[in-house]
Structure formats: C-alpha cells, structure tokens
PyMOL commands that place a pseudoatom at each C-alpha (Angstrom):
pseudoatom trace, name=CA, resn=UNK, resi=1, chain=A, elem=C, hetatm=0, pos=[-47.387, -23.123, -16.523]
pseudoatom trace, name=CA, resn=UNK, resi=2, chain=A, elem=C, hetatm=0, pos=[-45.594, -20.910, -19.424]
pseudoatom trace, name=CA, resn=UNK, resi=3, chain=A, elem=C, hetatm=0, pos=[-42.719, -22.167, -20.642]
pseudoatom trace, name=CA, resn=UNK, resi=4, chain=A, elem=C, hetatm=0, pos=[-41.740, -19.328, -22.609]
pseudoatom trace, name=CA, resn=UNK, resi=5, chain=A, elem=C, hetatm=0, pos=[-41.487, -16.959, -19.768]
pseudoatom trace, name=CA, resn=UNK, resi=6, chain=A, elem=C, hetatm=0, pos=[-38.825, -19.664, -17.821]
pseudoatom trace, name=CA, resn=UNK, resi=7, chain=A, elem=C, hetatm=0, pos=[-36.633, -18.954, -21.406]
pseudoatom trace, name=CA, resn=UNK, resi=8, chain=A, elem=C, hetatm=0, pos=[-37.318, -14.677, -21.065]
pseudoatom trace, name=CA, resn=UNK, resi=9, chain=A, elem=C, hetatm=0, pos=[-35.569, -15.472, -17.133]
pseudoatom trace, name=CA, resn=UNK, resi=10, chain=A, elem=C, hetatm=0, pos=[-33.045, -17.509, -17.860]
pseudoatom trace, name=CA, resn=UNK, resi=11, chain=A, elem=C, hetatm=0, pos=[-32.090, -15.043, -20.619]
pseudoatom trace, name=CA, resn=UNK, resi=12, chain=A, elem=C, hetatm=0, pos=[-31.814, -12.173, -18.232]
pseudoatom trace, name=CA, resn=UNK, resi=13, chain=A, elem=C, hetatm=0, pos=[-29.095, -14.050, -16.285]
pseudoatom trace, name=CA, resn=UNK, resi=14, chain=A, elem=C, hetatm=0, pos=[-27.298, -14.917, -19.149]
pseudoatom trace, name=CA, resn=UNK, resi=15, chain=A, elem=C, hetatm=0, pos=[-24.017, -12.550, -19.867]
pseudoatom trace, name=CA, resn=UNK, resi=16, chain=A, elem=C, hetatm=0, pos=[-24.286, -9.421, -22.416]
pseudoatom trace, name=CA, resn=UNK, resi=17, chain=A, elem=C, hetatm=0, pos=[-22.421, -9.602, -25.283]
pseudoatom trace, name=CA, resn=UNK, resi=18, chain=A, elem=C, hetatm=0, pos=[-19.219, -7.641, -25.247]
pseudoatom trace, name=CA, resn=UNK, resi=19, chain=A, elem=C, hetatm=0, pos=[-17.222, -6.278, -28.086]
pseudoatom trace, name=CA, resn=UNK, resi=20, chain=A, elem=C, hetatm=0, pos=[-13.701, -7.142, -28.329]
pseudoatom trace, name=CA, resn=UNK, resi=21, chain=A, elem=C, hetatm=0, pos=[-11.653, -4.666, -29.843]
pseudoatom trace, name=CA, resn=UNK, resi=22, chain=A, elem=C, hetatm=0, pos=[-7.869, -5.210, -31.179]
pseudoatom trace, name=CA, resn=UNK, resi=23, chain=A, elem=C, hetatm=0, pos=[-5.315, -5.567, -28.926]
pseudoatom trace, name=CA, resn=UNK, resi=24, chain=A, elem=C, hetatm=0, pos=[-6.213, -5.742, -25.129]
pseudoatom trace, name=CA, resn=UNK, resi=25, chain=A, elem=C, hetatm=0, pos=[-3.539, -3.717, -23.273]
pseudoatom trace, name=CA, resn=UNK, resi=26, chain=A, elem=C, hetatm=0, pos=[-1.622, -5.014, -20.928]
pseudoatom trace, name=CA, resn=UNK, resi=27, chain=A, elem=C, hetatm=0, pos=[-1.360, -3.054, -17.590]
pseudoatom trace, name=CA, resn=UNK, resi=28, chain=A, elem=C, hetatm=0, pos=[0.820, -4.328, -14.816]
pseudoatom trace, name=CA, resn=UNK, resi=29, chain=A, elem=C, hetatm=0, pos=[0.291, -2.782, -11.796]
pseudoatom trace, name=CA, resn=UNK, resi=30, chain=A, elem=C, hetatm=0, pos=[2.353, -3.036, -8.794]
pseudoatom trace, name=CA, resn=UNK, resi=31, chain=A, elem=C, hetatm=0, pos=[1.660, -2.972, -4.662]
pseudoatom trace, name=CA, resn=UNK, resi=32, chain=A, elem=C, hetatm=0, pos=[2.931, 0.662, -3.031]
pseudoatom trace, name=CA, resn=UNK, resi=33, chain=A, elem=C, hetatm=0, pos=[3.236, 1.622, 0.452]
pseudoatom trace, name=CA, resn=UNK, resi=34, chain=A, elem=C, hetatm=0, pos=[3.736, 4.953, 1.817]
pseudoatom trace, name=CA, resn=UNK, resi=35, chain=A, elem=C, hetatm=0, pos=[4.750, 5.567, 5.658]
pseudoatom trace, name=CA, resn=UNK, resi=36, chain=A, elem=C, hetatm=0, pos=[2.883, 8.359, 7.435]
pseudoatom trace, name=CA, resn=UNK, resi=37, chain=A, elem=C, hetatm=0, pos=[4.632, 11.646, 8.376]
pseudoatom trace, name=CA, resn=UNK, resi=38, chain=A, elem=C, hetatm=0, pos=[3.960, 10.583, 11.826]
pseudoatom trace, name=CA, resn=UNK, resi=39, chain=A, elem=C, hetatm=0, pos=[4.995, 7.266, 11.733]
pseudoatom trace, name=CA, resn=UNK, resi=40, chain=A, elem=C, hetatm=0, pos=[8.381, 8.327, 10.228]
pseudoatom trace, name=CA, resn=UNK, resi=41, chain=A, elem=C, hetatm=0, pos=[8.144, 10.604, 13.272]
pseudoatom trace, name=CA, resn=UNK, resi=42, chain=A, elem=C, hetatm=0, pos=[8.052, 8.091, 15.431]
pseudoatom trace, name=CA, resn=UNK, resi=43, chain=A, elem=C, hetatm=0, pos=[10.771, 5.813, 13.730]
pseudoatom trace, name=CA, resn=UNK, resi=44, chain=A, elem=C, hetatm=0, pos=[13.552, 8.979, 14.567]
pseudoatom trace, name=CA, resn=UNK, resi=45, chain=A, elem=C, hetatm=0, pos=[11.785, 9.286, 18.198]
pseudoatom trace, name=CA, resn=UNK, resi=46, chain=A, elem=C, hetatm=0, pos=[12.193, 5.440, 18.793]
pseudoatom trace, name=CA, resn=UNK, resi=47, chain=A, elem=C, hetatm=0, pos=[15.881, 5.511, 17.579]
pseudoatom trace, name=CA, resn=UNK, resi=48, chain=A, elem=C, hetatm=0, pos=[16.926, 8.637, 19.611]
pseudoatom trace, name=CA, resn=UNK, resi=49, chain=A, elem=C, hetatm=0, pos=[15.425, 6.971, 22.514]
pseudoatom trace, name=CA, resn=UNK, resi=50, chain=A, elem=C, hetatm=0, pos=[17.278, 3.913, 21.896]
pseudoatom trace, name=CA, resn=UNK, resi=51, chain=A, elem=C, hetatm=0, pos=[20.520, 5.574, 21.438]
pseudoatom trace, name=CA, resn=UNK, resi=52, chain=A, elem=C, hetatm=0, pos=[20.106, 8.031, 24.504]
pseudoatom trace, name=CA, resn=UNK, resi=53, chain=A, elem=C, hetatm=0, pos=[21.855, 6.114, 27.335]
pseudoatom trace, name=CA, resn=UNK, resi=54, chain=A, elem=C, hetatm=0, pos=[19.574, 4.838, 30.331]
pseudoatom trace, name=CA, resn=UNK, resi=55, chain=A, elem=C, hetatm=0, pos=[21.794, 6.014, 33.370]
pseudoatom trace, name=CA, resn=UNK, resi=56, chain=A, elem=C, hetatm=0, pos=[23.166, 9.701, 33.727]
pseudoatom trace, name=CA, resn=UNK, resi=57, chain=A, elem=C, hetatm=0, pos=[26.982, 9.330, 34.834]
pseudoatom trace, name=CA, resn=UNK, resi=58, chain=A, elem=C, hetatm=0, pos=[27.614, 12.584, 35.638]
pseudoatom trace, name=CA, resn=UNK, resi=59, chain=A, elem=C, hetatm=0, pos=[23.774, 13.277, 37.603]
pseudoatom trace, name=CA, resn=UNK, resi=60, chain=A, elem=C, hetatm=0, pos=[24.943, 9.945, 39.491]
pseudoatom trace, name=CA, resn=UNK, resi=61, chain=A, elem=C, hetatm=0, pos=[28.143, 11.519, 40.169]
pseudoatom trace, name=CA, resn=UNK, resi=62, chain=A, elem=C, hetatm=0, pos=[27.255, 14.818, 41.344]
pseudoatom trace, name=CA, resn=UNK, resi=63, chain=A, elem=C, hetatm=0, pos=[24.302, 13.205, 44.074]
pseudoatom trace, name=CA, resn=UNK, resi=64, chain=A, elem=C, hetatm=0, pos=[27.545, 10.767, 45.045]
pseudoatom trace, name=CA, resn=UNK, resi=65, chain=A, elem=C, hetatm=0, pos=[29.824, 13.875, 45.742]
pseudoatom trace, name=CA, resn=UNK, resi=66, chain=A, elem=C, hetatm=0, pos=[27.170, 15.712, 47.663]
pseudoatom trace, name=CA, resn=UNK, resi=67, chain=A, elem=C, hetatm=0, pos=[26.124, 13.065, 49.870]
pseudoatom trace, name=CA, resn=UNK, resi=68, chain=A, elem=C, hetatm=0, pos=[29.999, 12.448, 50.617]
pseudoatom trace, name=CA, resn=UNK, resi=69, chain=A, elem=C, hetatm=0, pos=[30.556, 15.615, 51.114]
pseudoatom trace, name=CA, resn=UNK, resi=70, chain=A, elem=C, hetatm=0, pos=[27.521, 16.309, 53.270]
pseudoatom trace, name=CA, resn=UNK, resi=71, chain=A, elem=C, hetatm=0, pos=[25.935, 19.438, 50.961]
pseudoatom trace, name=CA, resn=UNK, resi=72, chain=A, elem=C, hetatm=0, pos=[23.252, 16.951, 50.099]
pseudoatom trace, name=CA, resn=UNK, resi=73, chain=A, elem=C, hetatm=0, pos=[19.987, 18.438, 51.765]
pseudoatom trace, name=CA, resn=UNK, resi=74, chain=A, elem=C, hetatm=0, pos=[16.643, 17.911, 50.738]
pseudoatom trace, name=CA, resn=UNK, resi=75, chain=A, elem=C, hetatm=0, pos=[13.921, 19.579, 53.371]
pseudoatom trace, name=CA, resn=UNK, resi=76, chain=A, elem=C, hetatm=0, pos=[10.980, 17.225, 54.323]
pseudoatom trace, name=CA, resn=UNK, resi=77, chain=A, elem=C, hetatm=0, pos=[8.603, 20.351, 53.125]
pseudoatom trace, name=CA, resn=UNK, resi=78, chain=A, elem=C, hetatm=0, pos=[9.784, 19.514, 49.533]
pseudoatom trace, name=CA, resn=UNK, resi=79, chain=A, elem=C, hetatm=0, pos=[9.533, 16.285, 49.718]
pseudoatom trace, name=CA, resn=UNK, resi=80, chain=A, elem=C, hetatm=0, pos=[5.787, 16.305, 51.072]
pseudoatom trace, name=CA, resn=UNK, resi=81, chain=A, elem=C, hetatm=0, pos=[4.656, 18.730, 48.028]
pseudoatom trace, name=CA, resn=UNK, resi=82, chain=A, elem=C, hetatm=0, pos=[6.319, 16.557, 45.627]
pseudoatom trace, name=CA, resn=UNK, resi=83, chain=A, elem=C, hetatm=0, pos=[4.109, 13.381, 47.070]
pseudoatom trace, name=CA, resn=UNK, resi=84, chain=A, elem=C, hetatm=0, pos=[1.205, 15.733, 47.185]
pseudoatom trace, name=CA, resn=UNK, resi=85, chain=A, elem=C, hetatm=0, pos=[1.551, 17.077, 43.800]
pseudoatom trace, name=CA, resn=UNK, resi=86, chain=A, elem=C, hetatm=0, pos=[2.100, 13.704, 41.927]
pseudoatom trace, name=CA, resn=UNK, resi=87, chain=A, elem=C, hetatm=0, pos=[-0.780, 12.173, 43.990]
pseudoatom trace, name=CA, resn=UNK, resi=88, chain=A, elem=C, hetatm=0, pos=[-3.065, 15.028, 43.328]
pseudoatom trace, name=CA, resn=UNK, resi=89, chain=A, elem=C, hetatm=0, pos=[-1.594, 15.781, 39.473]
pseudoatom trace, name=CA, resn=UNK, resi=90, chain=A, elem=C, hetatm=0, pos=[-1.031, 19.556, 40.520]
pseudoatom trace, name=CA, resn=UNK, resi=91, chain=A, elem=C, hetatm=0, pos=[2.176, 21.530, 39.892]
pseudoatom trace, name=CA, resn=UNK, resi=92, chain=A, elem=C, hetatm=0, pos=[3.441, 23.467, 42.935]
for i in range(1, 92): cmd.bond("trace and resi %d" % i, "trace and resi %d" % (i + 1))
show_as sticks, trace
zoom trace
C-alpha cells in the first residue's frame, strides 16, 4: 500500500486557496413579489362579483306583475328546446 498517494487524495478534497481582496462589499438584498396581469385580473373580477347583488329586484318584480296580471305565458315548445338544448349543449 502507498501512502503517498492517500496524501495526493486527501489533497484534492482539500479547499483552494482564495485571495482576499480589501474590503468585501456588502450587498443586501431583499425578497420581491410581483402579481400576474391575470391574477390582478382576477382580483377586479372577484370584487365586481362580490359587489354585484345576488337577486335582481326589478327581474323579480316584473315576473311578479306578469303572473298577477295573467300576461305571463311561456309555451311548452320553448320550454322542451330549452331542456333539449342544455341536455344536448346545442343552441337553438
């Protein structure tokens, strides 16, 4: 067994030697985020939605006229397309 070529190994895991030069500057760097374009989309989509109220008075209050007034009249032929279409994803 060589002993000299155990000190050559060790001697290649050893650190190089590094030249310090004067004054080591300082650099202080700091964490930044940036929001996506659609993101901030979505942010003024989420709060019109959540400002936009959930019941329309005044479609409520025309349907509650109509049907009082008996002008309400929806024929069973629309109604069957509009099951047929949603159930088949067409648009008649």
């Amino acid at each position: 067994m060589r002993v000299d070529a155990i000190n050559h190994v060790s001697q290649l895991y050893k650190p190089a030697n590094t030249q310090k030069t004067g004054k080591a500057e300082e650099v202080k760097k700091r964490d930044a985020y940036e929001i996506s374009r659609s993101a901030k989309d979505y942010q003024v989509a989420k709060k019109a939605v959540a400002e936009a109220d959930d019941v329309r008075e005044e479609k409520i209050t025309q349907l509650k006229e109509a049907l009082a007034s008996g002008a309400y009249n929806v024929s069973s032929q629309e109604i069957a397309e509009k099951i047929v279409s949603k159930y088949f994803d067409l648009s008649i």
